[in-house]
N, C-alpha and C positions, 0 to 999 in steps of 0.2 A: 574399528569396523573392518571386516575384511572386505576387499575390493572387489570383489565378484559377489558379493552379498545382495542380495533384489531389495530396490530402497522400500522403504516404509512412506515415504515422505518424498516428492518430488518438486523442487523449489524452483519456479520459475521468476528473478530476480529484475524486474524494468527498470534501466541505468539509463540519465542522461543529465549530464553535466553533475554540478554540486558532488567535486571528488571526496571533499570530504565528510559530509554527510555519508556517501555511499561506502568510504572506510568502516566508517561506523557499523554500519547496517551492514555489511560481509564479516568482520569483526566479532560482533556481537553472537550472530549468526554461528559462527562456527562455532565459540566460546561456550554456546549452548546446547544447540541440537543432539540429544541422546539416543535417537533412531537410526538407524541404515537411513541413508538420506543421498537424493543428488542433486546439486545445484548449477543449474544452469542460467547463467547470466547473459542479458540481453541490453545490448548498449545500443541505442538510438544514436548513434554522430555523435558521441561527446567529442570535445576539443578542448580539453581542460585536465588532461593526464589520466584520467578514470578509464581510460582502457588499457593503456599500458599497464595499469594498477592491478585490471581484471587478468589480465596476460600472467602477470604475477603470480596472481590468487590462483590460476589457473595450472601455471605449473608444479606449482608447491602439494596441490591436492589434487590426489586423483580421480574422487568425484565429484569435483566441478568440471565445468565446459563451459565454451563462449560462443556466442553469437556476436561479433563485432558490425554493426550497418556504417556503410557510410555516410545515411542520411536518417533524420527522423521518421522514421513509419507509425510515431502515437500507440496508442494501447492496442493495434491489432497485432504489433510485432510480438505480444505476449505470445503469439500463437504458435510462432517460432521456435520457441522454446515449448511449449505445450506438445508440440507435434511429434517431440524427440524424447516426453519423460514415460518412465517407466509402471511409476508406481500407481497404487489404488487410489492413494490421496495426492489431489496437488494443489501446489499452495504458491499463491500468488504476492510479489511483495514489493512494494515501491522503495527506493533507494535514500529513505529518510526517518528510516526507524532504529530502535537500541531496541534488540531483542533481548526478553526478562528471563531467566532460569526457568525451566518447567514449560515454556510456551507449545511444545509441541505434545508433551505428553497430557496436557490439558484441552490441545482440539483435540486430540488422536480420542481422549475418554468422552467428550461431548457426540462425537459422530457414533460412537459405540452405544450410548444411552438413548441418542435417541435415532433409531433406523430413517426417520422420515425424514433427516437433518440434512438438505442439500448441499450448503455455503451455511460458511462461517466465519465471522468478522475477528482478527485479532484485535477490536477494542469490543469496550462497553456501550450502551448508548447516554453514559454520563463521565462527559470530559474530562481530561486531567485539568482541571482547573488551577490548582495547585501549583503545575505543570508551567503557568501561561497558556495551555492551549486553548485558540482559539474558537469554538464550535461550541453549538447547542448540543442541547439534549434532544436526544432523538427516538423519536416515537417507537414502543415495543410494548408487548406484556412476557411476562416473566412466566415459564414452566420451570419444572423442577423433576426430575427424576432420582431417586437416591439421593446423595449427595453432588449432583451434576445440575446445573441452573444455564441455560440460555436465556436470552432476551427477543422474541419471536417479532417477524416486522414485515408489512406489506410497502417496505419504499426499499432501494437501494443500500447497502452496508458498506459503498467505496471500493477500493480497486484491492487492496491487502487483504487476502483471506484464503480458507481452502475449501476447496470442493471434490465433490465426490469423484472418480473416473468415469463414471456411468454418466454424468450427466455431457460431459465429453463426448465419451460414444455417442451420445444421444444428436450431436452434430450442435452441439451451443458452443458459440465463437465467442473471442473480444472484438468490437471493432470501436470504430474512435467518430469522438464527436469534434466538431472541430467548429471555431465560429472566425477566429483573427487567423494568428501566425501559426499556430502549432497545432498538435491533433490531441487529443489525451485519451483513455481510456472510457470506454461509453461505460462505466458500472454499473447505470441505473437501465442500461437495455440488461447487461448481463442478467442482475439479479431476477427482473421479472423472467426472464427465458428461463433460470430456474424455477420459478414456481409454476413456468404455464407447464414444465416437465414433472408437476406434483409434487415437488419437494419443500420446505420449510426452509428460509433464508432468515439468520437468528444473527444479531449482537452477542459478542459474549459475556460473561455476568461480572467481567475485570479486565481491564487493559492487560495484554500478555505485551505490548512492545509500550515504549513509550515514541510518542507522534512529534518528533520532533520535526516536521515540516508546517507544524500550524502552532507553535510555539511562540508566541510575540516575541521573544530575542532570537530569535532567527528571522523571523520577517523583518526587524528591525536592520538585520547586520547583514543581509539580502535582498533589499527591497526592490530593486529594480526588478530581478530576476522573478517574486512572485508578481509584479506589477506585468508583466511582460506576459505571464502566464496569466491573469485573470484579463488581462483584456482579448485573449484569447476564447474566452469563454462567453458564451450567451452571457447575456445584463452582467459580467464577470467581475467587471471593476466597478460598476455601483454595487453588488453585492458584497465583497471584496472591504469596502467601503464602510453600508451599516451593517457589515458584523464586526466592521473593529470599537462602532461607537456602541453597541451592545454591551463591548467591554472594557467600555471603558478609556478608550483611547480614539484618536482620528488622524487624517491624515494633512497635513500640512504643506506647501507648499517650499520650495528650500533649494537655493541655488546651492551654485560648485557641487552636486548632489550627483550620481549616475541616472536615478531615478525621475527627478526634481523634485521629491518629498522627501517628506521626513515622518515619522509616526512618535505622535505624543500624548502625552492624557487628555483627554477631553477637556479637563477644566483648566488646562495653560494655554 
């Protein structure tokens, strides 16, 4: 891509902690992206090498950029990064994804088919099950135009996805919910502020990344760290809790542990 080229694609990137996760997701990321694109990463205080990491990434390519904070500012510091991108489309993306070959030329054609298409989820609303990931099925009905299929939905589609520019103009922010220690991204104000601006907030009809942050071996082989983040969250850790026995597993109690649990099959 030549370096004065206007992106196609503006990647606004939320980093905090979990370095190597966030390898992955920058990694992946570049390995794929086939558009004029720029990404700008946004590190909330990690303390765990993931900024020196981005410093890296940063000088090696010339369209990325950093935002380094010293402290957590939760899902409004996406704005940060939002306030400085270029392009028509911007895409939003948390620091725990394996992006899939073709991920972007597949929003880029969904937005194209359908004009009223505000926000768009890079998953499905049916889980990588397969995967371990942990999550239900989430409510949608299916359009179709040509060969292009979204999943249309009046609730939230999460904080990874992209949106139009216009709705930006339109003055719709991130801001963060917060209930314990930390702050995170409010998604489910996001998404309704898109539709009170008339637009359609849609799952897409296949996972373009895979979700390795709701993965049962990664909750397993980071458990504090998600423990620490749902009790953060309104009812975070009873929720946290029966969705793991949904599938199958629960949490156990377990010394010399960082945690003090452990996660196992339900029936041990």
């Amino acid at each position: 891509m030549l370096e004065k080229e206007t992106p196609q694609i503006s990647t606004v990137l939320l980093s905090w902690n979990r370095y190597y996760l966030l390898k992955e997701t920058i990694d992946s990321y570049l390995d794929t992206i086939s558009v004029p694109f720029e990404m700008i990463i946004v590190d909330n205080g990690s303390d765990d090498g993931s900024q020196e990491f981005i410093k890296r990434i940063c000088q090696e390519y010339s369209n990325c950029s950093s935002i380094l904070l010293s402290e957590n500012k939760g899902g409004a510091a996406l704005n940060l990064g939002l306030q400085e991108a270029k392009a028509d489309f911007l895409h939003v993306s948390e620091n725990d994804l394996i992006y899939k070959p073709d991920w972007d030329q597949k929003m880029l054609k969904a937005f194209e088919k359908f004009p009223r298409l505000g926000q768009l989820s890079l998953y499905s609303p049916f889980p990588q099950k397969e995967l371990g990931e942990t999550c239900d099925v989430r409510s949608a009905y299916k359009i179709i135009r040509d060969d292009c299929a979204i999943y249309v939905t009046d609730i939230n589609i999460g904080t990874s996805s992209m949106f139009r520019r216009s709705i930006w103009d339109r003055g719709v922010r991130w801001r963060n919910t917060k209930f314990g220690t930390y702050k995170f991204p409010h998604d489910s104000a996001f998404s309704k502020d898109v539709m009170k601006c008339g637009y359609l907030v849609a799952w897409n009809d296949e996972y373009l990344v895979i979700n390795c942050g709701h993965q049962v071996d990664e909750l397993r082989e980071n458990l504090a760290y998600y423990i620490k983040n749902y009790k953060s969250k309104w009812r975070g850790f009873k929720k946290f809790k029966e969705r793991l026995r949904r599938f199958g597993y629960r949490l156990e109690r377990a010394r010399n542990t960082e945690s003090g649990y452990k996660i196992v099959p339900i029936d041990e």
